[in-house]
Backbone as XML, in Angstrom:
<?xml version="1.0"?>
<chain id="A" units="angstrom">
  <residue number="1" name="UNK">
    <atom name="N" x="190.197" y="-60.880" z="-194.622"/>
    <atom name="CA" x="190.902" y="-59.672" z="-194.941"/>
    <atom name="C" x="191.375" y="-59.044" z="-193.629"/>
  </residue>
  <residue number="2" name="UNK">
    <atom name="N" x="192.697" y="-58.528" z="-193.917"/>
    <atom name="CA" x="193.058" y="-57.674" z="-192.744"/>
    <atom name="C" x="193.243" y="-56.287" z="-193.283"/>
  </residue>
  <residue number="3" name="UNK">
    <atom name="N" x="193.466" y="-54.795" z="-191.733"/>
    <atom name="CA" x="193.769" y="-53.882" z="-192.369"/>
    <atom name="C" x="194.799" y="-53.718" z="-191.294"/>
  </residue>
  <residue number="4" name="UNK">
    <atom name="N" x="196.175" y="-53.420" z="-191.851"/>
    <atom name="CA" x="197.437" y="-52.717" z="-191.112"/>
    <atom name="C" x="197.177" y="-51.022" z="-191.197"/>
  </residue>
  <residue number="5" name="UNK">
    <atom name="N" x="197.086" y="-50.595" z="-190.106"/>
    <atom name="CA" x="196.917" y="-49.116" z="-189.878"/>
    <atom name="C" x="197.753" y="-48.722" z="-189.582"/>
  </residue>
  <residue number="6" name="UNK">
    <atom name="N" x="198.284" y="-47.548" z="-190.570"/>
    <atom name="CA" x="199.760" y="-46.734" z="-190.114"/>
    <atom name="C" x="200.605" y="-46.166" z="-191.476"/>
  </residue>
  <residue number="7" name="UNK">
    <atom name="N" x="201.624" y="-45.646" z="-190.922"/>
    <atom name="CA" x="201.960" y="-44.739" z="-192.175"/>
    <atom name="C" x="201.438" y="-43.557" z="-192.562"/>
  </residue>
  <residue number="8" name="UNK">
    <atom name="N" x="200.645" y="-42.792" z="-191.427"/>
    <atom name="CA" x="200.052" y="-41.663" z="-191.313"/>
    <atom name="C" x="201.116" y="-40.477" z="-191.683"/>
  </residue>
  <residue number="9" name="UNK">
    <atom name="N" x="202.133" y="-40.933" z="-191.102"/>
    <atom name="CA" x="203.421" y="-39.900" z="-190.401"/>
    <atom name="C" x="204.315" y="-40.141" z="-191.975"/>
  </residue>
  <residue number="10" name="UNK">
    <atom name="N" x="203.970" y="-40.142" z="-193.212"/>
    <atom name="CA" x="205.082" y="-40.925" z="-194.073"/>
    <atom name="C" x="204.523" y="-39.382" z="-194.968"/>
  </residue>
  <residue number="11" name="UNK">
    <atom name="N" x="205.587" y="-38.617" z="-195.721"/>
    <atom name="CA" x="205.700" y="-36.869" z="-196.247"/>
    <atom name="C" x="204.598" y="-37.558" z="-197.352"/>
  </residue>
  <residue number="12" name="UNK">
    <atom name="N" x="204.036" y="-38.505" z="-197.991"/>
    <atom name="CA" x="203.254" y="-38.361" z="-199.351"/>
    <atom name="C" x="201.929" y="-38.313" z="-198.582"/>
  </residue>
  <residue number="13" name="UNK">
    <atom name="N" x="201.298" y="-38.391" z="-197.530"/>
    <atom name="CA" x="200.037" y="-38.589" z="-196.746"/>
    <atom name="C" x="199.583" y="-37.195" z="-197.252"/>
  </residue>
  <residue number="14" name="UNK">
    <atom name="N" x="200.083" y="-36.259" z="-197.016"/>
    <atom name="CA" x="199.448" y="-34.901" z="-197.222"/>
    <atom name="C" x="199.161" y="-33.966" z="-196.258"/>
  </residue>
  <residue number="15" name="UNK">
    <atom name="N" x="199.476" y="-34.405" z="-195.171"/>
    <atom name="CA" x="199.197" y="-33.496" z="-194.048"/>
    <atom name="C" x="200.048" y="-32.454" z="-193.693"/>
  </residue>
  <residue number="16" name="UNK">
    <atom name="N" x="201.658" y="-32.610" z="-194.149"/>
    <atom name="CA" x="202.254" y="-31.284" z="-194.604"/>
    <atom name="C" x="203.329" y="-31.215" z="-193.312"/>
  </residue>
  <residue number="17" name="UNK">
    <atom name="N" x="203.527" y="-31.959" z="-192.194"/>
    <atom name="CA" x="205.074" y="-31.932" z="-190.676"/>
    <atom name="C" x="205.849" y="-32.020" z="-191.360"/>
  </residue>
  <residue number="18" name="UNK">
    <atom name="N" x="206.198" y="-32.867" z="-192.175"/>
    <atom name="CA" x="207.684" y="-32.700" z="-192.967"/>
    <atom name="C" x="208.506" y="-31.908" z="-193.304"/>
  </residue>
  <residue number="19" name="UNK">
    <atom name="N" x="207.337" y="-30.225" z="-193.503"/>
    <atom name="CA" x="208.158" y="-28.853" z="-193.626"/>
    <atom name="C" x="208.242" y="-28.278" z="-192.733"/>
  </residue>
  <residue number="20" name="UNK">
    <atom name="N" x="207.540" y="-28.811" z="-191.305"/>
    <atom name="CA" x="207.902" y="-27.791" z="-189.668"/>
    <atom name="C" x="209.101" y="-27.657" z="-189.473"/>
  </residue>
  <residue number="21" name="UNK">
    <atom name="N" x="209.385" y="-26.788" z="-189.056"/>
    <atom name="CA" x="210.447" y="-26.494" z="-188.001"/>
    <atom name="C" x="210.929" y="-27.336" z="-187.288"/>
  </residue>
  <residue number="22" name="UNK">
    <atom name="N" x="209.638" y="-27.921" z="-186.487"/>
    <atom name="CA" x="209.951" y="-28.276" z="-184.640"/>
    <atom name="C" x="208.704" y="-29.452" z="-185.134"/>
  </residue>
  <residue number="23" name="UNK">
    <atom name="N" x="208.849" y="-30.820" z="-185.037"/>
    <atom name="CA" x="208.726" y="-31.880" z="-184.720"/>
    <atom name="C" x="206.890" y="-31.790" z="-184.302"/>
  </residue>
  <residue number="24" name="UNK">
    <atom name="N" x="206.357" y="-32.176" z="-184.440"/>
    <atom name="CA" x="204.574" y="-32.234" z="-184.158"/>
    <atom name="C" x="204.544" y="-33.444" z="-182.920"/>
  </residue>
  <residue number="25" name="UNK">
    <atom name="N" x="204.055" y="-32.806" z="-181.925"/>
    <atom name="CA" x="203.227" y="-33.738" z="-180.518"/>
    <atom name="C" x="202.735" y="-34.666" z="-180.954"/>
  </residue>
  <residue number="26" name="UNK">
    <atom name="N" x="202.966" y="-35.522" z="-180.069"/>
    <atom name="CA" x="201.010" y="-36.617" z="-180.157"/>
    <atom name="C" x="199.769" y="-36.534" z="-180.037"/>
  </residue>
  <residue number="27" name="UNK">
    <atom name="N" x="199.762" y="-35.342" z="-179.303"/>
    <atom name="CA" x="198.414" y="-34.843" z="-179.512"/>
    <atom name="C" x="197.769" y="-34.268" z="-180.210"/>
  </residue>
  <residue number="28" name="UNK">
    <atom name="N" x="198.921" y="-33.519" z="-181.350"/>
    <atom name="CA" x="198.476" y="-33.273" z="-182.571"/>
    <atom name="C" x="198.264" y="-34.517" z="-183.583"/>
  </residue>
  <residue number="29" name="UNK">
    <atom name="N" x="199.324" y="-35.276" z="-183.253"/>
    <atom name="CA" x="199.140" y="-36.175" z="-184.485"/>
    <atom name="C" x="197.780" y="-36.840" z="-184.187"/>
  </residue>
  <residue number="30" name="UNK">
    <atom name="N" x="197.717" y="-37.333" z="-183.000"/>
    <atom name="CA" x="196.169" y="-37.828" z="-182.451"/>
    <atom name="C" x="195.028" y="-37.518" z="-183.277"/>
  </residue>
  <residue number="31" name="UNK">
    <atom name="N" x="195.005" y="-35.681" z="-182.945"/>
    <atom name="CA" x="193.936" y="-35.526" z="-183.560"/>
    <atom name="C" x="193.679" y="-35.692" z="-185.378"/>
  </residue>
  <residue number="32" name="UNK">
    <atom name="N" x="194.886" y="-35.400" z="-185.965"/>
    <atom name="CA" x="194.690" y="-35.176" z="-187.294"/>
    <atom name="C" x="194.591" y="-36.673" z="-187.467"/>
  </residue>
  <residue number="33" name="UNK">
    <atom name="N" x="195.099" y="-37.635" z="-187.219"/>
    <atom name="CA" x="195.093" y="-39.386" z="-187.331"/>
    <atom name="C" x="193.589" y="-39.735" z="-187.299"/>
  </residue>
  <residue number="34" name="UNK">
    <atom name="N" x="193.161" y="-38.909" z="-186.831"/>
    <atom name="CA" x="191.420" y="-40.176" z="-185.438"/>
    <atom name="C" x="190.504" y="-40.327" z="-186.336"/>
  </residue>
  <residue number="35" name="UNK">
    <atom name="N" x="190.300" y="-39.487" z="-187.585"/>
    <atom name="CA" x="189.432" y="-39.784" z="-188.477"/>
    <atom name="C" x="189.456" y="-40.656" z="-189.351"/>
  </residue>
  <residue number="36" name="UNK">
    <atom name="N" x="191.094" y="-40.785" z="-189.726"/>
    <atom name="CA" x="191.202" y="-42.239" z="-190.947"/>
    <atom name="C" x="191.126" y="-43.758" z="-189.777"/>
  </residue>
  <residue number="37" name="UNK">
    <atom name="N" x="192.060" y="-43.390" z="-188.861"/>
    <atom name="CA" x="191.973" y="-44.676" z="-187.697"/>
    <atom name="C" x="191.159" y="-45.204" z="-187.720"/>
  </residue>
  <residue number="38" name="UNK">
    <atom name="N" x="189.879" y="-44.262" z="-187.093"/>
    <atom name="CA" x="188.438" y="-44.602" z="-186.457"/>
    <atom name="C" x="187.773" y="-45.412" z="-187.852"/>
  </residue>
  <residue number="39" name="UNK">
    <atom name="N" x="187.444" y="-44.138" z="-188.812"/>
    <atom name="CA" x="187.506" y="-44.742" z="-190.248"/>
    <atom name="C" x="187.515" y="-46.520" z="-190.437"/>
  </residue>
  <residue number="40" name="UNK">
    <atom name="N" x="188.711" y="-46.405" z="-190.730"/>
    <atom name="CA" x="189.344" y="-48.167" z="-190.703"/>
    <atom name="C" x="188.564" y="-49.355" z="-189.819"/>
  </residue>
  <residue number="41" name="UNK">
    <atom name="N" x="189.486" y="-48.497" z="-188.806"/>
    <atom name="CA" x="188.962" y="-49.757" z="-187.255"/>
    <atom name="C" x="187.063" y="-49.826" z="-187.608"/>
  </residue>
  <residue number="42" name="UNK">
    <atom name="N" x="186.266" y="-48.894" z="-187.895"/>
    <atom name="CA" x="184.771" y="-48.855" z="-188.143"/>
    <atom name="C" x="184.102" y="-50.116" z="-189.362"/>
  </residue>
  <residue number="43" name="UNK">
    <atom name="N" x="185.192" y="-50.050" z="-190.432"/>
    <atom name="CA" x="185.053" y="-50.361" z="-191.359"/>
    <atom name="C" x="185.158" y="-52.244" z="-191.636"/>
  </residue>
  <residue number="44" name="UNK">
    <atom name="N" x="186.621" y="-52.495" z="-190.859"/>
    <atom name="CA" x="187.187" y="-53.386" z="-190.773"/>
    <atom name="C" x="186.576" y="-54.331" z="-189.027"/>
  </residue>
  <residue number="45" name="UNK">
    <atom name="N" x="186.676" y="-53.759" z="-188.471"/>
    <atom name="CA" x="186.558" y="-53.952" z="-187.180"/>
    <atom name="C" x="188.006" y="-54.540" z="-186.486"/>
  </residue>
  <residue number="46" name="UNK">
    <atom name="N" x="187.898" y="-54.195" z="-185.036"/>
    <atom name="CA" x="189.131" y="-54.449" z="-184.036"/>
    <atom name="C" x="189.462" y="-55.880" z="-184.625"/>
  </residue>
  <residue number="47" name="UNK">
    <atom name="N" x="189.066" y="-56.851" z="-184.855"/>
    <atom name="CA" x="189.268" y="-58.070" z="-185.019"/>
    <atom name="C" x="190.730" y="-58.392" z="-186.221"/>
  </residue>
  <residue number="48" name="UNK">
    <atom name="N" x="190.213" y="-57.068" z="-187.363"/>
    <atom name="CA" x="190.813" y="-57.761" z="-188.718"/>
    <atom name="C" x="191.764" y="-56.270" z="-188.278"/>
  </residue>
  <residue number="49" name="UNK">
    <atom name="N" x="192.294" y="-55.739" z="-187.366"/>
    <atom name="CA" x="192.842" y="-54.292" z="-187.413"/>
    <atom name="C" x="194.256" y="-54.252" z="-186.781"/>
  </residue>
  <residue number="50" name="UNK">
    <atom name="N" x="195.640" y="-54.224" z="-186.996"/>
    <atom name="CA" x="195.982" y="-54.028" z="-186.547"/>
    <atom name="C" x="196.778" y="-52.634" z="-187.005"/>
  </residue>
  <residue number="51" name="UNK">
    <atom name="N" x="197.643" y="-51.896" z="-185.802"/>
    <atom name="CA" x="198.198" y="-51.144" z="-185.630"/>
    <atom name="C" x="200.048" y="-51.435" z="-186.165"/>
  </residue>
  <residue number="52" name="UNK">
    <atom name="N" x="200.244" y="-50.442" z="-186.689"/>
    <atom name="CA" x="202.103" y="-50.726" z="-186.624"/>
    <atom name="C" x="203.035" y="-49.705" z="-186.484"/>
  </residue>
  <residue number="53" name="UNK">
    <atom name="N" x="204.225" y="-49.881" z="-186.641"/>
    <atom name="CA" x="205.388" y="-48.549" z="-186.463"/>
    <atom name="C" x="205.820" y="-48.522" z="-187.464"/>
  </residue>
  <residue number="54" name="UNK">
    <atom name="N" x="205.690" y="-47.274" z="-188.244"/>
    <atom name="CA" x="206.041" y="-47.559" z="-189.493"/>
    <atom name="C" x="207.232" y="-46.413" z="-189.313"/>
  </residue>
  <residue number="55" name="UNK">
    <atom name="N" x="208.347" y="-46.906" z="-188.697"/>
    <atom name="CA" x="209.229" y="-45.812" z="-188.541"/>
    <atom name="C" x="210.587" y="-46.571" z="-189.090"/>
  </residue>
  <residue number="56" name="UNK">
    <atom name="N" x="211.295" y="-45.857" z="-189.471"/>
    <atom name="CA" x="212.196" y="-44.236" z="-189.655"/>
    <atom name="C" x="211.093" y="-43.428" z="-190.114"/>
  </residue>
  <residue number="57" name="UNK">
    <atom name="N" x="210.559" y="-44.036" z="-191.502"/>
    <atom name="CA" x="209.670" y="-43.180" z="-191.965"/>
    <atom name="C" x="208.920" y="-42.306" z="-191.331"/>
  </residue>
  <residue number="58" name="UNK">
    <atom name="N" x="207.671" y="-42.793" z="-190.096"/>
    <atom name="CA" x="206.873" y="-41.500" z="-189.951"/>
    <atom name="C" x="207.736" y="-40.614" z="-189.444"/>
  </residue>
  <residue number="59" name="UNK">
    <atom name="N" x="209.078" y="-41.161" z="-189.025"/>
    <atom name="CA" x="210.030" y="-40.041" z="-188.030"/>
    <atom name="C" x="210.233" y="-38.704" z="-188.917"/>
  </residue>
  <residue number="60" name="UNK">
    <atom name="N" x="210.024" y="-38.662" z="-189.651"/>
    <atom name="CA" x="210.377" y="-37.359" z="-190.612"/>
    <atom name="C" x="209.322" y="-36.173" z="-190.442"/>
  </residue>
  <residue number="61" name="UNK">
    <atom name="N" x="208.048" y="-36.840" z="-189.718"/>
    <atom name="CA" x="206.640" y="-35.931" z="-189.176"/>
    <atom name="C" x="206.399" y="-35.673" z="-187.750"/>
  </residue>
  <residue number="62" name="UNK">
    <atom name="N" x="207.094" y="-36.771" z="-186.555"/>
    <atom name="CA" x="206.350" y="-37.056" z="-185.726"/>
    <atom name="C" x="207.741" y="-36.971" z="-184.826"/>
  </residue>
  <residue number="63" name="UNK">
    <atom name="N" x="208.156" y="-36.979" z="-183.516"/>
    <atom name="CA" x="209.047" y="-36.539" z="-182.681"/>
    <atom name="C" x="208.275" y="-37.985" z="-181.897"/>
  </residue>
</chain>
């Protein structure tokens, strides 16, 4: 089994950038991300984990 991590940044997640104003940092997204990430990567381990860009999409949250 593998797990693809990502799609954090996509408006049905629930975390709510989609209605800002002004575009959300990485260091915000960082923090609100680190719990499902860590989550995963814990669960799955680095081995079966990878990371992706799930963009245009997250672009609608994330600058």
């Amino acid at each position: 089994m593998r797990c693809k991590i990502g799609g954090l940044g996509m408006q049905f997640s629930g975390f709510g950038y989609e209605r800002r104003q002004e575009p959300v940092g990485h260091r915000a997204l960082a923090a609100a991300w680190r719990p499902y990430v860590e989550t995963a990567i814990e669960a799955i381990g680095t081995d079966r984990s990878m990371m992706e860009s799930n963009f245009p999409p997250d672009g609608y949250s994330a600058c």
